[in-house]
PDB file as gemmi writes it, atoms N, CA and C in Angstrom:
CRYST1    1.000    1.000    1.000  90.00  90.00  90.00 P 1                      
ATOM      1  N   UNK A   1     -34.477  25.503   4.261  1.00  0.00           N  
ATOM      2  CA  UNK A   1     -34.199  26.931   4.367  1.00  0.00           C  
ATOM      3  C   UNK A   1     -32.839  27.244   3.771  1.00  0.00           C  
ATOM      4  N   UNK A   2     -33.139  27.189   2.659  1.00  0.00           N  
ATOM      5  CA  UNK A   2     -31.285  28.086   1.733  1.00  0.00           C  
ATOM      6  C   UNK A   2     -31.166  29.359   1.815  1.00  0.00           C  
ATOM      7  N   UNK A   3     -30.128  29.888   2.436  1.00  0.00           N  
ATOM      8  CA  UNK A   3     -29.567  30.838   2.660  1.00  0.00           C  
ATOM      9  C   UNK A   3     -28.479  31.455   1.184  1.00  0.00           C  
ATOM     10  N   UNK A   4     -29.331  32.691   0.519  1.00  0.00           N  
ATOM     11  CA  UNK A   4     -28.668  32.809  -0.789  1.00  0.00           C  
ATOM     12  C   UNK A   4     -27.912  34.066  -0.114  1.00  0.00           C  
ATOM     13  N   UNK A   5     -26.638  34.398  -1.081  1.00  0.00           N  
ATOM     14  CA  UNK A   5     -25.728  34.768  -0.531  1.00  0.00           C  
ATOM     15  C   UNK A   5     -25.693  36.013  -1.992  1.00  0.00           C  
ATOM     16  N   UNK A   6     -25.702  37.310  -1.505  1.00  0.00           N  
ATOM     17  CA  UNK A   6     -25.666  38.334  -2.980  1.00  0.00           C  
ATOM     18  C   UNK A   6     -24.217  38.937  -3.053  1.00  0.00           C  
ATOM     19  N   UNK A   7     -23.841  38.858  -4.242  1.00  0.00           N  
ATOM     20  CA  UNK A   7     -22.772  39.203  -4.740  1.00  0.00           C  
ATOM     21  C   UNK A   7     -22.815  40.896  -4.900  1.00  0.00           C  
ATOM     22  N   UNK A   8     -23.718  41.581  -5.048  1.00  0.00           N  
ATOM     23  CA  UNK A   8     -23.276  42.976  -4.980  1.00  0.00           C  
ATOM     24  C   UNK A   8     -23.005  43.869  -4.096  1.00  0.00           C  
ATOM     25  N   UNK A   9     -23.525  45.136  -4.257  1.00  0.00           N  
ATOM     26  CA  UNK A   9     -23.219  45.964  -2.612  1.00  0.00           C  
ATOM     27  C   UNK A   9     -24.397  46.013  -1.975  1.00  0.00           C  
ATOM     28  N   UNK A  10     -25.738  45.014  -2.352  1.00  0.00           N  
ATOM     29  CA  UNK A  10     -26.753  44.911  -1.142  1.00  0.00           C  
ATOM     30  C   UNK A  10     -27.970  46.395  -1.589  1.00  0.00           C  
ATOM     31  N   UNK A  11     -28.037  46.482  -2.633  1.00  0.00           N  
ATOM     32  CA  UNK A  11     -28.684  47.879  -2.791  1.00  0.00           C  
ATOM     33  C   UNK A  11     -30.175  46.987  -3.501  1.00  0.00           C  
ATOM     34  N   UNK A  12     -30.008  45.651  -3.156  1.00  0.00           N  
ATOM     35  CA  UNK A  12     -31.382  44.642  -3.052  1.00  0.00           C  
ATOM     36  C   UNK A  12     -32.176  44.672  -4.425  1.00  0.00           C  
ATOM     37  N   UNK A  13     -31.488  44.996  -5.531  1.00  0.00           N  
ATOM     38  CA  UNK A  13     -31.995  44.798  -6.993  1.00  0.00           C  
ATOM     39  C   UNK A  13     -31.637  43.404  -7.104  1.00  0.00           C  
ATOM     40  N   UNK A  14     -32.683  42.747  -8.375  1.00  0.00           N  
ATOM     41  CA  UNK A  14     -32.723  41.497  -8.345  1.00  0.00           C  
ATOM     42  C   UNK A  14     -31.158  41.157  -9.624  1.00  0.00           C  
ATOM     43  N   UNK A  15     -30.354  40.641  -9.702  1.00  0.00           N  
ATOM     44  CA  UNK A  15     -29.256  40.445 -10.132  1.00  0.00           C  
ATOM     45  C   UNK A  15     -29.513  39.097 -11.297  1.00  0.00           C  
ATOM     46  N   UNK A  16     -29.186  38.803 -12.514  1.00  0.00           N  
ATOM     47  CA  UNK A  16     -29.063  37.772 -12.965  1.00  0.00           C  
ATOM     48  C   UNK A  16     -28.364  36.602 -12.508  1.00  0.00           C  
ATOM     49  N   UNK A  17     -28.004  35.516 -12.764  1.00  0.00           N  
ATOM     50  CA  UNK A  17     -27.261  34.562 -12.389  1.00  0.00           C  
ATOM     51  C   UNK A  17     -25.560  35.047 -12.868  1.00  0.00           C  
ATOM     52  N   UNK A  18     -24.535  34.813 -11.837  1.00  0.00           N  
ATOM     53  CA  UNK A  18     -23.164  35.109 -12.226  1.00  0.00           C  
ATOM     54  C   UNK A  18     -22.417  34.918 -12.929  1.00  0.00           C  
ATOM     55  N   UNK A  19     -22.726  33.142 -13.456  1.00  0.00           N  
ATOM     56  CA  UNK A  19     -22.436  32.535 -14.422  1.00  0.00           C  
ATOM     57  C   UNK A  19     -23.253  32.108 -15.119  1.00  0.00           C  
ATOM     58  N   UNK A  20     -23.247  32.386 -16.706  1.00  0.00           N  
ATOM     59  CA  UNK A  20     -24.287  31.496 -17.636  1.00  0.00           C  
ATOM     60  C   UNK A  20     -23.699  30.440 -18.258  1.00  0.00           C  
ATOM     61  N   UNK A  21     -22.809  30.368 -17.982  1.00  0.00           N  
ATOM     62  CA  UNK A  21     -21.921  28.484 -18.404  1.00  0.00           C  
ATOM     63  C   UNK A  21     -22.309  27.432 -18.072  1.00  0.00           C  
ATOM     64  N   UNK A  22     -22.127  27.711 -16.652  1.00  0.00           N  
ATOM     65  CA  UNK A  22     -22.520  26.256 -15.505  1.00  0.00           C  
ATOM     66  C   UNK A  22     -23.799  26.580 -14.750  1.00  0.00           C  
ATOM     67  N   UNK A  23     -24.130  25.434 -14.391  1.00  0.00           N  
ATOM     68  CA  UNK A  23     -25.470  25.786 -13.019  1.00  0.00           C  
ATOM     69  C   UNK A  23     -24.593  25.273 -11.559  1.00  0.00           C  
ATOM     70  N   UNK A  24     -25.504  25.578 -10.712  1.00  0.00           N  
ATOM     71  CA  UNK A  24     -25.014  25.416  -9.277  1.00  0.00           C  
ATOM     72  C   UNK A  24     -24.696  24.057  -8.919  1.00  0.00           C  
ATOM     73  N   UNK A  25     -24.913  23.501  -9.428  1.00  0.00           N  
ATOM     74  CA  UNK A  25     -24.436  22.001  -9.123  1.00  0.00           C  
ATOM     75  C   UNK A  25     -23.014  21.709  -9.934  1.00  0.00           C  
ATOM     76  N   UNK A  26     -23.032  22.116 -11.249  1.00  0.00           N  
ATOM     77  CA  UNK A  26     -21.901  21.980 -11.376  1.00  0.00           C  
ATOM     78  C   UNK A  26     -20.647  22.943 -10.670  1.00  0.00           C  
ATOM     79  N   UNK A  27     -21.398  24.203 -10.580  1.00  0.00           N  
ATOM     80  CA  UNK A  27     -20.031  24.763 -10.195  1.00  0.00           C  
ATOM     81  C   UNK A  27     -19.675  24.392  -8.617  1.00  0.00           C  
ATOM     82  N   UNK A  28     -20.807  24.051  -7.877  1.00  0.00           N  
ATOM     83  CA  UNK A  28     -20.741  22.956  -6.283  1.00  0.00           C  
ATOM     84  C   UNK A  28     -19.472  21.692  -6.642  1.00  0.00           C  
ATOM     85  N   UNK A  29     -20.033  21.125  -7.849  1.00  0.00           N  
ATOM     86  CA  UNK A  29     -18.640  20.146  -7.942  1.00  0.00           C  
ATOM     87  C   UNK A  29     -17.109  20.735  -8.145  1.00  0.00           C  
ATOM     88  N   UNK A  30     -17.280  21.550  -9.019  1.00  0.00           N  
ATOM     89  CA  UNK A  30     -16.133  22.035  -9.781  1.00  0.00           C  
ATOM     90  C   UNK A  30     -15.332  22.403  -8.433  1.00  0.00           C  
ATOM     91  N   UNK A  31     -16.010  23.215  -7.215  1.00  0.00           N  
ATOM     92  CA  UNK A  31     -15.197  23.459  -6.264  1.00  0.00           C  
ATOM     93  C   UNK A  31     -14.955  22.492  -4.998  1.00  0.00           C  
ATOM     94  N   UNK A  32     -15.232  21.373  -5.451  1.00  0.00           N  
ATOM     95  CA  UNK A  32     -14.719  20.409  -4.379  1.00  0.00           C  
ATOM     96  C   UNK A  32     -13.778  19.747  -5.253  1.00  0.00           C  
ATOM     97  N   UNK A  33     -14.103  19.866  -6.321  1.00  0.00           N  
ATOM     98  CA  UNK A  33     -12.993  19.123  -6.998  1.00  0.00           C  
ATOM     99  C   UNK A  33     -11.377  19.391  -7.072  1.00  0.00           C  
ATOM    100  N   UNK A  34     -11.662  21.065  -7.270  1.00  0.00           N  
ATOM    101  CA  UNK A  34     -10.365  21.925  -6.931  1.00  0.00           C  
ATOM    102  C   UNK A  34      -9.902  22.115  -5.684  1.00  0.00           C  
ATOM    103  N   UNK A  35     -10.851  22.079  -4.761  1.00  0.00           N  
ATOM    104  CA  UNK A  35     -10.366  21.685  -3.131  1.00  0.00           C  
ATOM    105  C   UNK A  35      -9.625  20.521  -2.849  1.00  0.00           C  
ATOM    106  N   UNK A  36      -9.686  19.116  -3.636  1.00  0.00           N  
ATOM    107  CA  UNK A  36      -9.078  17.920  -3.668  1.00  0.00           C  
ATOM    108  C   UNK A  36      -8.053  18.174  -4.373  1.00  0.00           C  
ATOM    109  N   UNK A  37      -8.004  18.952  -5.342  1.00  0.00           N  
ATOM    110  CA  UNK A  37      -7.063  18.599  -6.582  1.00  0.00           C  
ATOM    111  C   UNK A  37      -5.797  19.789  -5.488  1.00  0.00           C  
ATOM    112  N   UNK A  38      -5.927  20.748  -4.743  1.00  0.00           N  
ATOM    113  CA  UNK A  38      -5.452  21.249  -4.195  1.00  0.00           C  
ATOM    114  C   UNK A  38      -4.979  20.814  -2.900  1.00  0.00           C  
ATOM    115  N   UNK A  39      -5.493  20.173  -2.151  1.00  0.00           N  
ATOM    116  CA  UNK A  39      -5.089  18.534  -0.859  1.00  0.00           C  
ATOM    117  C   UNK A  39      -4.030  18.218  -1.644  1.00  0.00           C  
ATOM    118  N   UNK A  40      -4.232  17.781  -2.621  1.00  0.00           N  
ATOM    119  CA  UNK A  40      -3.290  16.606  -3.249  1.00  0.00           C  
ATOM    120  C   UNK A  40      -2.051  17.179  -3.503  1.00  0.00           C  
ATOM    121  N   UNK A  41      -1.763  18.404  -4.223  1.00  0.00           N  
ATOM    122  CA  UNK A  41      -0.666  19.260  -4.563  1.00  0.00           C  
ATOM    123  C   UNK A  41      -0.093  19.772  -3.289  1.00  0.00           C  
ATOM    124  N   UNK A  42      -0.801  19.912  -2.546  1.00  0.00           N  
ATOM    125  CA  UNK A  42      -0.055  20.531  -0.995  1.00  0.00           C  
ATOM    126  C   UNK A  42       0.362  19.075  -0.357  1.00  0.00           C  
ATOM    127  N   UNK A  43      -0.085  18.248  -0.338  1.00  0.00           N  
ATOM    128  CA  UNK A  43       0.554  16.798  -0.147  1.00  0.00           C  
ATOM    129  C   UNK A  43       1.535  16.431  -0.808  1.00  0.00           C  
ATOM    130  N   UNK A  44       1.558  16.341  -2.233  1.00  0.00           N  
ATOM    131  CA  UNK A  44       3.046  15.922  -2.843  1.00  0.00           C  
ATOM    132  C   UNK A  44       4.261  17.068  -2.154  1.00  0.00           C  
ATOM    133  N   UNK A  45       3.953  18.647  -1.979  1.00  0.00           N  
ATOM    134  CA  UNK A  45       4.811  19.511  -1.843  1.00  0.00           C  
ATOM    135  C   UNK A  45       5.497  18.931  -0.650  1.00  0.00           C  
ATOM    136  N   UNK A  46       4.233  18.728   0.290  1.00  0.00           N  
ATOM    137  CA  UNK A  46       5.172  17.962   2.069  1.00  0.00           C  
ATOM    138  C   UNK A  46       6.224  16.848   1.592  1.00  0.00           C  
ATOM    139  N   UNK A  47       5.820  16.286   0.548  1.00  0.00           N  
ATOM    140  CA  UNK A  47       6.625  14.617   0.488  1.00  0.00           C  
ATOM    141  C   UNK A  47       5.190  13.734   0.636  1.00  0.00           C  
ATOM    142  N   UNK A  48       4.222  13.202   1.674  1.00  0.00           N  
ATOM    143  CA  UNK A  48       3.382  12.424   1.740  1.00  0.00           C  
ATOM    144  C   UNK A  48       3.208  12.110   0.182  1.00  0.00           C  
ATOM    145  N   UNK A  49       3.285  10.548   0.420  1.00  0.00           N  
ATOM    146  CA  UNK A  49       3.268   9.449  -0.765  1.00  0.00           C  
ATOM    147  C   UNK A  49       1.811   9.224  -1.095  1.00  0.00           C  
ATOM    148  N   UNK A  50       1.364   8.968  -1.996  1.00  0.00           N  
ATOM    149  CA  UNK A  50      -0.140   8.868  -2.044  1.00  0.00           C  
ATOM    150  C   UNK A  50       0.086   7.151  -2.797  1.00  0.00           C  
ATOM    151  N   UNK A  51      -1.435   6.626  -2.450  1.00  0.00           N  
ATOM    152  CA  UNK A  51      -1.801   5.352  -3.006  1.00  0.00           C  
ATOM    153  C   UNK A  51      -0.943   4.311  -4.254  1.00  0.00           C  
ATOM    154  N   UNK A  52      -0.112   5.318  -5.018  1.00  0.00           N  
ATOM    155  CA  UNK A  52       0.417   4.327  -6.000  1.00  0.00           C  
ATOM    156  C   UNK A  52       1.625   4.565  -6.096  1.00  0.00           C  
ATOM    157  N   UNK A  53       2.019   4.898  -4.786  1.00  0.00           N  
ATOM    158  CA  UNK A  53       3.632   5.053  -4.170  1.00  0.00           C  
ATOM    159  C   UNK A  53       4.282   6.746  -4.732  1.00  0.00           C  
ATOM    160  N   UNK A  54       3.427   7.586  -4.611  1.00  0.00           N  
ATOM    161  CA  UNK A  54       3.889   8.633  -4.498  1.00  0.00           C  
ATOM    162  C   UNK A  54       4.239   9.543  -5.923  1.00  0.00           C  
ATOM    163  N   UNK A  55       5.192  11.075  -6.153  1.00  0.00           N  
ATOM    164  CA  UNK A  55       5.626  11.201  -7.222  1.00  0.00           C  
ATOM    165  C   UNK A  55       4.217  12.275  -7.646  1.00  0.00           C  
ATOM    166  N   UNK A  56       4.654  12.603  -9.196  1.00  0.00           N  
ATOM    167  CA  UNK A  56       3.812  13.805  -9.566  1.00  0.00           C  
ATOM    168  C   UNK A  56       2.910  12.551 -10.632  1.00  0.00           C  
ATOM    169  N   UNK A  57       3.288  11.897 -11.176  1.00  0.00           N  
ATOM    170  CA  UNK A  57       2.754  10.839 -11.900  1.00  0.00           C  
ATOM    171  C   UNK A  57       2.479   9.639 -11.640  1.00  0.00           C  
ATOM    172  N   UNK A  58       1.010   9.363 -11.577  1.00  0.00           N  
ATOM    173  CA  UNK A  58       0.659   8.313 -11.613  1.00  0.00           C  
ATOM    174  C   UNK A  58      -0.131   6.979 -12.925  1.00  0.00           C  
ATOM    175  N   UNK A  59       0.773   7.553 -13.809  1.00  0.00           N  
ATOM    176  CA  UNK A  59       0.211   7.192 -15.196  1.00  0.00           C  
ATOM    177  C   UNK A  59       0.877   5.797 -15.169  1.00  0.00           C  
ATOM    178  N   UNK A  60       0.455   4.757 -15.413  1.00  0.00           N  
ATOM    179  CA  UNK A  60       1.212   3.616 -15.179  1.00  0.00           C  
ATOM    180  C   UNK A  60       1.627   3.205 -16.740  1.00  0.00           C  
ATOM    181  N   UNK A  61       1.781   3.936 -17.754  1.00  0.00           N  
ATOM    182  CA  UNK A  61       2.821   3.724 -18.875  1.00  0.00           C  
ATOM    183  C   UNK A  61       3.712   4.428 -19.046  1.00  0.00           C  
ATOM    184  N   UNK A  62       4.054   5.315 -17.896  1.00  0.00           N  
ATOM    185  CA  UNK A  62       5.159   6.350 -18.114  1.00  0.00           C  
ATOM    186  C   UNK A  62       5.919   5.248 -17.318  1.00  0.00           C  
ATOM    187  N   UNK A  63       7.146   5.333 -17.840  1.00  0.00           N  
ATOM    188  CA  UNK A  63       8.487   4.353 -18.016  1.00  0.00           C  
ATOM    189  C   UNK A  63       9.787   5.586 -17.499  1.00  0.00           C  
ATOM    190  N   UNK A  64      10.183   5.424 -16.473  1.00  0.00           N  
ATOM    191  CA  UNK A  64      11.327   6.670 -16.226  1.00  0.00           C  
ATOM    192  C   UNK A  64      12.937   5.872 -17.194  1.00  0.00           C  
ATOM    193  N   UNK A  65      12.664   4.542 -17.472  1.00  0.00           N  
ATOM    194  CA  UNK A  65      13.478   4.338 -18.228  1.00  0.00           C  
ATOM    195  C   UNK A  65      14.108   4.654 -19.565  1.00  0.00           C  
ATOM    196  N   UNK A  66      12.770   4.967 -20.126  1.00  0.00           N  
ATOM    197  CA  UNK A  66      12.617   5.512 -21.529  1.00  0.00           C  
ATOM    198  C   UNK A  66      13.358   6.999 -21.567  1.00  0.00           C  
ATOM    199  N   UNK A  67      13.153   7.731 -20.816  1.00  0.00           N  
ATOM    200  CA  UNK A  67      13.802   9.013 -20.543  1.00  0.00           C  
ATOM    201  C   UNK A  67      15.214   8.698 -19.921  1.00  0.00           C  
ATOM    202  N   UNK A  68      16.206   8.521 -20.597  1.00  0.00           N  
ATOM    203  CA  UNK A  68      17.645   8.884 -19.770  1.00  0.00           C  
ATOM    204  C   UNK A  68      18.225  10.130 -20.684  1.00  0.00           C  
ATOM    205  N   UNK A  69      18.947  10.649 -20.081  1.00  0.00           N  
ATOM    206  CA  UNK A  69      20.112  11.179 -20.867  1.00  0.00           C  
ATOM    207  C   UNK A  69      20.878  10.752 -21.661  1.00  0.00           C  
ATOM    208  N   UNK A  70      21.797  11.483 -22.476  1.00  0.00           N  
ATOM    209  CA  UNK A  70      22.907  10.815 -23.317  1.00  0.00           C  
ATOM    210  C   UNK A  70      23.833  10.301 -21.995  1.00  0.00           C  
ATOM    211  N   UNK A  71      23.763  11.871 -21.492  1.00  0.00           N  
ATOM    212  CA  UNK A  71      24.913  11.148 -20.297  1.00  0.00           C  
ATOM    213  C   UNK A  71      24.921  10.172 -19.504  1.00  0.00           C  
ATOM    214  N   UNK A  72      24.010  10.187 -19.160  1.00  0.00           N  
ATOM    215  CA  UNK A  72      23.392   9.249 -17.927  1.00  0.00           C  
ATOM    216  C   UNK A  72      23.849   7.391 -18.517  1.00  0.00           C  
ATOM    217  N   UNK A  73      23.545   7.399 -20.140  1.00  0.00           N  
ATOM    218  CA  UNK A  73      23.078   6.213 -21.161  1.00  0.00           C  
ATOM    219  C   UNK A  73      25.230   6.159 -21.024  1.00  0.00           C  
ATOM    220  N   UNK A  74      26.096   7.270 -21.148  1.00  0.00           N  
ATOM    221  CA  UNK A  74      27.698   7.023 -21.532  1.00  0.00           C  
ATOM    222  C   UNK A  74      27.854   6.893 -20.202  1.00  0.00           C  
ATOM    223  N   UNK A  75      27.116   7.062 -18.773  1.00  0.00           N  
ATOM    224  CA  UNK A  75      27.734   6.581 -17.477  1.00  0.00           C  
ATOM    225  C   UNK A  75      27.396   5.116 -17.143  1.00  0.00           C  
ATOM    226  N   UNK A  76      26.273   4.560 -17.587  1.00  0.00           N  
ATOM    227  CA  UNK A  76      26.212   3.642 -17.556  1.00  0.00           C  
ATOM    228  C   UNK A  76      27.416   2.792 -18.154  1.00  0.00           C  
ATOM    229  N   UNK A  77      27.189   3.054 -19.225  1.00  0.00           N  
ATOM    230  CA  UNK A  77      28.021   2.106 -20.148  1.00  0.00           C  
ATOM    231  C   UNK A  77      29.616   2.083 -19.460  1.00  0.00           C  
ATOM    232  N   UNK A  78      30.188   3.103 -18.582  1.00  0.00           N  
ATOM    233  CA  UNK A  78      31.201   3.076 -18.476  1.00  0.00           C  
ATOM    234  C   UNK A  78      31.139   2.018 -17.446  1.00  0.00           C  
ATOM    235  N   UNK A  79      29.866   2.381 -16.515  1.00  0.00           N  
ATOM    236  CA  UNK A  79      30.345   1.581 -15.712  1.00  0.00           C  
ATOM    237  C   UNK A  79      29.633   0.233 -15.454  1.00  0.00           C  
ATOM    238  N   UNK A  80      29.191  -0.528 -16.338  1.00  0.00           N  
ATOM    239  CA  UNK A  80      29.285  -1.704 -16.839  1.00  0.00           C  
ATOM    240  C   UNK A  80      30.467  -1.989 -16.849  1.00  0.00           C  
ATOM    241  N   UNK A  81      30.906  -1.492 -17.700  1.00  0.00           N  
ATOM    242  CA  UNK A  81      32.651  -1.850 -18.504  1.00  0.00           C  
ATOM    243  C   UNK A  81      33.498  -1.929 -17.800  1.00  0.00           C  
ATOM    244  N   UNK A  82      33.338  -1.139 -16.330  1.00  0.00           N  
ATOM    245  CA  UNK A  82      34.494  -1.298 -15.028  1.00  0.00           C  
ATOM    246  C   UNK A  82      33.710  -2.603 -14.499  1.00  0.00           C  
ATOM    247  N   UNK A  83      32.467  -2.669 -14.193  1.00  0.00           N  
ATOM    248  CA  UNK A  83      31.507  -3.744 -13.287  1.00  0.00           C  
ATOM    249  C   UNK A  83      32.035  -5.246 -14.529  1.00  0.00           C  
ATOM    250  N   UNK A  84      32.273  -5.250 -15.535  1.00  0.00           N  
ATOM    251  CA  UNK A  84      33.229  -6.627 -16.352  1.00  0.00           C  
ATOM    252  C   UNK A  84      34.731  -6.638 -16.027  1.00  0.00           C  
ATOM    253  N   UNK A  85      35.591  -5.508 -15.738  1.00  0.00           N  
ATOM    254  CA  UNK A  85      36.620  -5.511 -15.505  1.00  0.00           C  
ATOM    255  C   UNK A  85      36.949  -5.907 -14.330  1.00  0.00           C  
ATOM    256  N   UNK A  86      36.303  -5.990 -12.785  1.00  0.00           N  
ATOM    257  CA  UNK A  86      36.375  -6.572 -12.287  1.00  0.00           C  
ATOM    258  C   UNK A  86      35.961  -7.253 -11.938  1.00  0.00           C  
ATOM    259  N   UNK A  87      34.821  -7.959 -12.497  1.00  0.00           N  
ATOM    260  CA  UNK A  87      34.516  -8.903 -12.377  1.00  0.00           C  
ATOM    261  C   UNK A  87      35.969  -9.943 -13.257  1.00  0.00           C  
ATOM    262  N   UNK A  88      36.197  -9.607 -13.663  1.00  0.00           N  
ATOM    263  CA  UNK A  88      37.460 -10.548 -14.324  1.00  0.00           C  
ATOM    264  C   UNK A  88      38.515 -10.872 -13.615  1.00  0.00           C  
ATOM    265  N   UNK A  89      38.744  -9.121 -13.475  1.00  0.00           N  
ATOM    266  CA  UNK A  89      40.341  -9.760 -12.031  1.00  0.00           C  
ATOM    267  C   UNK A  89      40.172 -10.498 -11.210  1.00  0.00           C  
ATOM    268  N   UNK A  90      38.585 -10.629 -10.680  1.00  0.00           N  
ATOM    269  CA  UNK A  90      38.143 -11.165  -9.549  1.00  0.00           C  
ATOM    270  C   UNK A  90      38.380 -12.819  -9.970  1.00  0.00           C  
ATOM    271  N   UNK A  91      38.144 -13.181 -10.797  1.00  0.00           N  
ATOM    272  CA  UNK A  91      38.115 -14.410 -11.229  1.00  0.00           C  
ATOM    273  C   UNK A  91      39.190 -14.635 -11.686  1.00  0.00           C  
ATOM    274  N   UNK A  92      40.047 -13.940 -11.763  1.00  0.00           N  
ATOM    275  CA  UNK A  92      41.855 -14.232 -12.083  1.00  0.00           C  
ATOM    276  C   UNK A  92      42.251 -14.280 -10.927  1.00  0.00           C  
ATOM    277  N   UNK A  93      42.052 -13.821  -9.882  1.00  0.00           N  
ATOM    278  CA  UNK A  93      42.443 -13.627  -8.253  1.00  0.00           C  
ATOM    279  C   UNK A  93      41.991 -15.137  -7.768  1.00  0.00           C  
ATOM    280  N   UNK A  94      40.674 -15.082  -7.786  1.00  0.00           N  
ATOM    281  CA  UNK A  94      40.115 -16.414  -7.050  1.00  0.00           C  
ATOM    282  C   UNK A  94      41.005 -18.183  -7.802  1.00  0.00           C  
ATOM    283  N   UNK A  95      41.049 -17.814  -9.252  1.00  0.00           N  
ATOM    284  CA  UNK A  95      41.658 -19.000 -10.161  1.00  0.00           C  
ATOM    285  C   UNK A  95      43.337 -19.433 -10.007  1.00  0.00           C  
ATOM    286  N   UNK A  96      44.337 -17.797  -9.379  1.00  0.00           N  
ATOM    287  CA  UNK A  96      45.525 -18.101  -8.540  1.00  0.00           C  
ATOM    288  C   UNK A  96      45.283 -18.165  -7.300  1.00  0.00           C  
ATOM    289  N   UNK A  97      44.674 -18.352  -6.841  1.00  0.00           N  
ATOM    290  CA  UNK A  97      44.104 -18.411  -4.944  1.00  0.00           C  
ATOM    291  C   UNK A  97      44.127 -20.108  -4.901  1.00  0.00           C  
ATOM    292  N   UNK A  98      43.179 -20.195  -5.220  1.00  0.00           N  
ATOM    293  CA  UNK A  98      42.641 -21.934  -5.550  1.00  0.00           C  
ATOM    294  C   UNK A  98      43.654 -22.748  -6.506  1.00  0.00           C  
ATOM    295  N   UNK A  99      44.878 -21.955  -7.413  1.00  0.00           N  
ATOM    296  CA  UNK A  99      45.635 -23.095  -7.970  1.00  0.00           C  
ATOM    297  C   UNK A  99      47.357 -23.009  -6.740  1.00  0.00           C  
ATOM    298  N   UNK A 100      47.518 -21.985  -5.896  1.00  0.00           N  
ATOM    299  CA  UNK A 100      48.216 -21.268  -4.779  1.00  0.00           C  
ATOM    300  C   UNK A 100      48.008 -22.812  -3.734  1.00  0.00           C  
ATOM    301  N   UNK A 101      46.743 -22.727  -3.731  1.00  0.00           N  
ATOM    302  CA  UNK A 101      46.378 -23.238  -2.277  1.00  0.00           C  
ATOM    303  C   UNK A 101      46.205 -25.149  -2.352  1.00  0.00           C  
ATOM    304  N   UNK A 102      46.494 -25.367  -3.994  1.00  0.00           N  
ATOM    305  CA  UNK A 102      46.654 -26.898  -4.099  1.00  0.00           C  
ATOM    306  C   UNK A 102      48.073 -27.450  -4.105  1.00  0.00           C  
ATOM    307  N   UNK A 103      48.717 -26.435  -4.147  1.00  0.00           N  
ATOM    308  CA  UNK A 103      50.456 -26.992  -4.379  1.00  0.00           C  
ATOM    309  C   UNK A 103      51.021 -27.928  -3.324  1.00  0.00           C  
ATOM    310  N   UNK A 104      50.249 -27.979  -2.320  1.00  0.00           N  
ATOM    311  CA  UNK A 104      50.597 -28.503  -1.063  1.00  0.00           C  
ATOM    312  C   UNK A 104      51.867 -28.251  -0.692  1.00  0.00           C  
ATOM    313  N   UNK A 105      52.558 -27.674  -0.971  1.00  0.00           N  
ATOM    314  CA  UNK A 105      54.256 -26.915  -0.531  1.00  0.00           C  
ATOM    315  C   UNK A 105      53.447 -26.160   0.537  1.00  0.00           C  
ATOM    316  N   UNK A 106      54.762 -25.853   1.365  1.00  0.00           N  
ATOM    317  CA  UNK A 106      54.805 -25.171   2.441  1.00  0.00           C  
ATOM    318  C   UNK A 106      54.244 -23.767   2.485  1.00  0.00           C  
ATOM    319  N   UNK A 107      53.210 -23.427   2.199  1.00  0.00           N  
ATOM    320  CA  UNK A 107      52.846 -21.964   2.032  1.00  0.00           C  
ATOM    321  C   UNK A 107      52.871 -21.019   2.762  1.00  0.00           C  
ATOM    322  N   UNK A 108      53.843 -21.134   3.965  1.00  0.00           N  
ATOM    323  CA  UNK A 108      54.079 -20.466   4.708  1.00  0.00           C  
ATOM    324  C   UNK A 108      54.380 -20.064   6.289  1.00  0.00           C  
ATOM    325  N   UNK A 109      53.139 -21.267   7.089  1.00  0.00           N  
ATOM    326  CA  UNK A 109      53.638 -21.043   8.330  1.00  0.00           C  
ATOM    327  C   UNK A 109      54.712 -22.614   8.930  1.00  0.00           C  
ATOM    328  N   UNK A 110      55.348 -22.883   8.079  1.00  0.00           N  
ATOM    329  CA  UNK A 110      56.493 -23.329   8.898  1.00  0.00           C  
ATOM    330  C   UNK A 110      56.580 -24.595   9.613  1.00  0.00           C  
TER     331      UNK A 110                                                      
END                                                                             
């Protein structure tokens, strides 16, 4: 027993079909599909992470690396260049620490 549902004001003339594109099955899919595809967008909006750890993309050749900035590419680099600089003192510190601590002289407490 299908219950058809009329789109006009009920004045009970027989009406063509609404759409001549699709048939009822497709347009039955088309709107569950947009019901999901709409779950999903109201889910990313909350935050909830979905199956392949979340985000608007789940294309697994998109690379967020490939995309930096210039800037982002001259902050790095700077700070590499501090992350070698001390790494150096550090090893100038530790190399008078350890040649300090072989002198066997009195280094201090007496």
């Amino acid at each position: 027993m299908g219950v058809q549902r009329s789109e006009g004001g009920g004045d009970g003339k027989k009406k063509g079909p609404s759409n001549y594109t699709f048939n009822n099955v497709e347009m039955n899919q088309m709107g569950r599909e947009n019901e999901r595809l709409l779950g999903r967008m109201i889910d990313i909006k909350a935050g909830k992470r979905g199956p392949a750890g979340g985000g608007f993309s789940h294309n697994e050749t998109y690379d967020r690396r490939k995309h930096m900035s210039s800037n982002a590419i001259n902050r790095r680099r700077k700070d590499d260049k501090i992350a070698r600089e001390n790494q150096k003192i550090a090893n100038r510190l530790r190399s008078v620490a350890s040649t300090s601590g072989r002198s066997g002289g009195g280094g201090g407490g007496g």
